[in-house]
Structure formats: C-alpha cells, structure tokens
C-alpha positions as CSV (number, residue, x, y, z in Angstrom):
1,X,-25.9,-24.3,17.4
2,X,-22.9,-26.3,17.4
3,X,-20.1,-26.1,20.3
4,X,-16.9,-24.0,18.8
5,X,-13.7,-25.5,19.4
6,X,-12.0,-24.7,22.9
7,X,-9.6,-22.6,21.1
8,X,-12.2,-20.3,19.7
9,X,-13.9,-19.9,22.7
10,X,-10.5,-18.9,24.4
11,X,-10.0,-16.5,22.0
12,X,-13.4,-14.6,22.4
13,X,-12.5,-15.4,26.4
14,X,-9.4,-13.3,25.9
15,X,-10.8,-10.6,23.6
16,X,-13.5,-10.4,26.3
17,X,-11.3,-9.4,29.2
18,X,-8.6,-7.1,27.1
19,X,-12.0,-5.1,25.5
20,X,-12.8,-4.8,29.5
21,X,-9.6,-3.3,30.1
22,X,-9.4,-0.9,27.3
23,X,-12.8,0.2,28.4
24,X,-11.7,1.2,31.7
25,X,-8.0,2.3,30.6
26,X,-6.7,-0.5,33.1
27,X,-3.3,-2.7,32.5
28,X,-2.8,-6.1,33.1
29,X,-0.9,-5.4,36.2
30,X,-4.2,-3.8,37.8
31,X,-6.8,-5.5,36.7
32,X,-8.3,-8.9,38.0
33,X,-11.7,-10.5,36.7
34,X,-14.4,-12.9,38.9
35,X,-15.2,-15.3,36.4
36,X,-16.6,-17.8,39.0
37,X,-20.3,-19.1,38.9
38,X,-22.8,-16.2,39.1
39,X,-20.1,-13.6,39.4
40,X,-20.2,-10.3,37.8
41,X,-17.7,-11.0,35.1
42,X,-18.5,-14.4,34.1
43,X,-22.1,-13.0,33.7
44,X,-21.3,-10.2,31.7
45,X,-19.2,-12.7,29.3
46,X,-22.6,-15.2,29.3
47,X,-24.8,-11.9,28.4
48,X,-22.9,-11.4,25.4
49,X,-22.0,-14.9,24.6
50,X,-25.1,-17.4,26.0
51,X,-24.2,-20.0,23.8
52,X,-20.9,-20.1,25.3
53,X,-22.1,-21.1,28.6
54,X,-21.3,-24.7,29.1
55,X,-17.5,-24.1,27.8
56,X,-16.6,-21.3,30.5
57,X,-15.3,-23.4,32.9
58,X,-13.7,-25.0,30.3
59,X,-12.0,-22.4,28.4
60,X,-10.8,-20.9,31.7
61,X,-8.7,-24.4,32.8
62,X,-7.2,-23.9,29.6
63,X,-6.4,-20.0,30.1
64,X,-4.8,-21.0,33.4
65,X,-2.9,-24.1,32.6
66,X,-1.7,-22.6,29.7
67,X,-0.7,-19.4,31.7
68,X,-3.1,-17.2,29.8
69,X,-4.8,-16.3,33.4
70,X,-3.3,-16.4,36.8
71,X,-4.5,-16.3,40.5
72,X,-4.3,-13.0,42.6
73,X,-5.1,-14.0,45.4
74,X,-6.5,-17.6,47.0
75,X,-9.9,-18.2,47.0
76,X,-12.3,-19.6,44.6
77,X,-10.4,-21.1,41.6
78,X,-12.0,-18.6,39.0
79,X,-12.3,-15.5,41.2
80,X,-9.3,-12.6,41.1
81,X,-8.1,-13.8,38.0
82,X,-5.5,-11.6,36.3
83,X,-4.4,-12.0,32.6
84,X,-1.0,-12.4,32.3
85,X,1.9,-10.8,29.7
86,X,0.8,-14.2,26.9
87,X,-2.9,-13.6,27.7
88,X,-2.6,-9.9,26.7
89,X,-0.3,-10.9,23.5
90,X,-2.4,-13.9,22.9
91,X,-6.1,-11.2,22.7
92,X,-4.3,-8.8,20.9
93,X,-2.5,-10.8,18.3
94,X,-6.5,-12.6,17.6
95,X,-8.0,-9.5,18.0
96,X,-6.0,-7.6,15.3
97,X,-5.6,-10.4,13.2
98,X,-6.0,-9.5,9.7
99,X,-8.9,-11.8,8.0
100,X,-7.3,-13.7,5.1
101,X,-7.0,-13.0,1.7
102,X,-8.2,-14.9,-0.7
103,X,-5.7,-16.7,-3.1
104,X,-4.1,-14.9,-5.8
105,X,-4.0,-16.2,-9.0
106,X,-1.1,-17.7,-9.9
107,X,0.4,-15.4,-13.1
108,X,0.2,-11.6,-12.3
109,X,1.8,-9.3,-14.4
110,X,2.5,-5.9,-13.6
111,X,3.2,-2.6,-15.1
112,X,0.8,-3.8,-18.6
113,X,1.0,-0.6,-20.9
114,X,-1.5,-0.6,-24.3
115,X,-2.7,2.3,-26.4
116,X,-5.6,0.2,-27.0
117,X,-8.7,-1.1,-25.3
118,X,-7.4,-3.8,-23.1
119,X,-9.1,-6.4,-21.0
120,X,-7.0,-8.2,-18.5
121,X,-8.0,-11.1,-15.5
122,X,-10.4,-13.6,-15.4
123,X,-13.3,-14.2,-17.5
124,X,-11.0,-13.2,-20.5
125,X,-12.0,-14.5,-23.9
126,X,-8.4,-15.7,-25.5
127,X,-8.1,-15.3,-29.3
128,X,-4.7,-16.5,-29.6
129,X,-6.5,-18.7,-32.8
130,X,-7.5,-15.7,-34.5
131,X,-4.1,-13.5,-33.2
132,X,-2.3,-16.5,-34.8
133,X,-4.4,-17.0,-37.9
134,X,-4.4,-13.1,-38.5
135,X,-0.3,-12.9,-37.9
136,X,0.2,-15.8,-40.4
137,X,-2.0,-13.9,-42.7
138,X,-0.5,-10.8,-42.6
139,X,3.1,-12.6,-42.6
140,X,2.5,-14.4,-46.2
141,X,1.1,-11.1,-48.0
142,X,4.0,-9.1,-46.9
143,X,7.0,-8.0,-49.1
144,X,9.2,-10.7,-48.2
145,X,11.6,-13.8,-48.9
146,X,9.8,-17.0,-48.5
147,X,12.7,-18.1,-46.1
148,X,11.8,-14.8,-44.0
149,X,8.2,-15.3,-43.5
150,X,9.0,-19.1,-43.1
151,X,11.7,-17.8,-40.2
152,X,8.9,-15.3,-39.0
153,X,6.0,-18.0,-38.7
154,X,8.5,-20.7,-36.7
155,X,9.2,-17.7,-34.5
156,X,5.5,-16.6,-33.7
157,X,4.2,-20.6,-33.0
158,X,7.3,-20.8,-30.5
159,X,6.1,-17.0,-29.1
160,X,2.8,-18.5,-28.7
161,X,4.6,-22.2,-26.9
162,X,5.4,-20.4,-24.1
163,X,2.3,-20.3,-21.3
164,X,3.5,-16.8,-20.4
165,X,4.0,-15.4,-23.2
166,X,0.7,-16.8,-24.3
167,X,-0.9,-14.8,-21.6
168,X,0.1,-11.8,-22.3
169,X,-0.2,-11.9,-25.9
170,X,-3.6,-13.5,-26.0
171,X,-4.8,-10.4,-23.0
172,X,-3.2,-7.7,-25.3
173,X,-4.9,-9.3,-28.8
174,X,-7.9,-9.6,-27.1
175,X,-9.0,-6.0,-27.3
176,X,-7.2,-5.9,-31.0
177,X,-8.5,-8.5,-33.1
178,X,-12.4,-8.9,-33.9
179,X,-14.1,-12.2,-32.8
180,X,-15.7,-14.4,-35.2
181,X,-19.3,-11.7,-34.5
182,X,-17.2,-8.7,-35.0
183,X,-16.9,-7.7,-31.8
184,X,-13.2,-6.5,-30.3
C-alpha cells in the first residue's frame, strides 16, 4: 500500500484523538494521550490504522512543531500529550468537512415552465434543425406580407445565434417536434 502524505496522516492523527475525547465526554483542557512506543494510545491508533505505523512518529513532530499537540508534563517526548485549541479546530474542521461536489455544468436555468413533455440536462437530443426548418415552414404558409415573414425568419436565425437562447429553445422543442423516426 502506498505511504499517504504526512498531512493525511495528521489528519486521521487528529480525528483519532478528538473521536477519543467525544467518547469519553473529555475537553481538551483534561485530556492528555501517551502516544510513545508501546503505549496504550499509540497502540490503539496502530490497531485501527497498521498501515500507518512507520509515520507515527512522524506525524506527531509535525502535530507538535506545528502546535497541534503540546507537552503536559516532562518526560518522554510523546507521552502526556495534550491537543491544543488549533489541534481541536484543525480535527473538527477535517472531520466535518463536506466531501466535494462534483462540477456543475456550466448553463443552469431555473424556474423552466412547459405544458408539454420536456426533457432537460445532458444526454439531450437537440433539434434546433428541425425547430428551425419547421418554423421557417410554418412562417412562409402563413397569411402574411413577404416583408413580414422575411422580418420573422431574420428574427428566428438571430433567436437561434445566441448559445443561450439556443439552449433553451432547442430543450423546450425537443419534447415538441418529432425526429426524423417520429418520435417526440
């Protein structure tokens, strides 16, 4: 198994000792952990993390030099170790951590209302051909000026210019107009 980082192995150093705490309803003013060789706390923390072994002694510089972990008392240099007030914000903050969400994608449009079948996100097939080639059609046989349905036409192609716009017609005509099977 490969080593983890010495940050991540602080981390589940630090979640280690503030789960220990909340176990036994203690503060960080109270309680003090033996983490030296063959101790009872450092072998609780090897029982649920063997892997972790070699990088105890490690991880536990780091806590101290970094103020994560003080001394009590004198003695040996990983006995009567207290976590300090950035240790306990430093295991909660990881331990609560949120995992990340995954990115959104980048054009989300809200409040979409249809009185039709609509299909909207990915995996969308866009008929803005067919929308377009229906429109046009629909725009020369109506009852109109040729200078209107020219005027109507230049306004739908610069409708259907705009990405956006685009988007949201080519969702909304998805569900409307039938693909070249038949199918809406």
């Amino acid at each position: 198994m490969p080593e983890l980082d010495i940050e991540a192995v602080v981390d589940k150093l630090m979640i280690f000792l503030l789960e220990d705490m909340e176990m036994h309803g203690a503060t960080i003013n109270i309680s003090y952990f033996n983490l030296g060789p063959d101790k009872e706390d450092s072998k609780a923390f090897i029982a649920l993390y063997p892997e972790l072994e070699p990088q105890l002694i490690p991880a536990l510089n780091v806590c101290i030099s970094r103020g994560l972990l003080k001394h009590r008392t004198l003695g040996n240099e990983y006995d009567s170790l207290a976590m300090t007030r950035e240790g306990h914000a430093r295991a909660l903050s990881v331990k609560l951590a949120k995992p990340r969400q995954p990115d959104q994608p980048g054009i989300v449009i809200n409040n979409l209302h249809a009185n039709a079948p609509v299909q909207v996100g990915h995996g969308n097939t866009m008929t803005i051909e067919a929308f377009h080639a229906a429109a046009a059609a629909r725009i020369d046989a109506a009852d109109a000026t040729e200078t209107e349905k020219v005027e109507a036409k230049g306004l739908l192609a610069k409708v259907l210019e705009h990405p956006l716009l685009c988007a949201v017609v080519g969702g909304l005509v998805g569900a409307l107009v039938p693909t070249p099977s038949g199918k809406r």
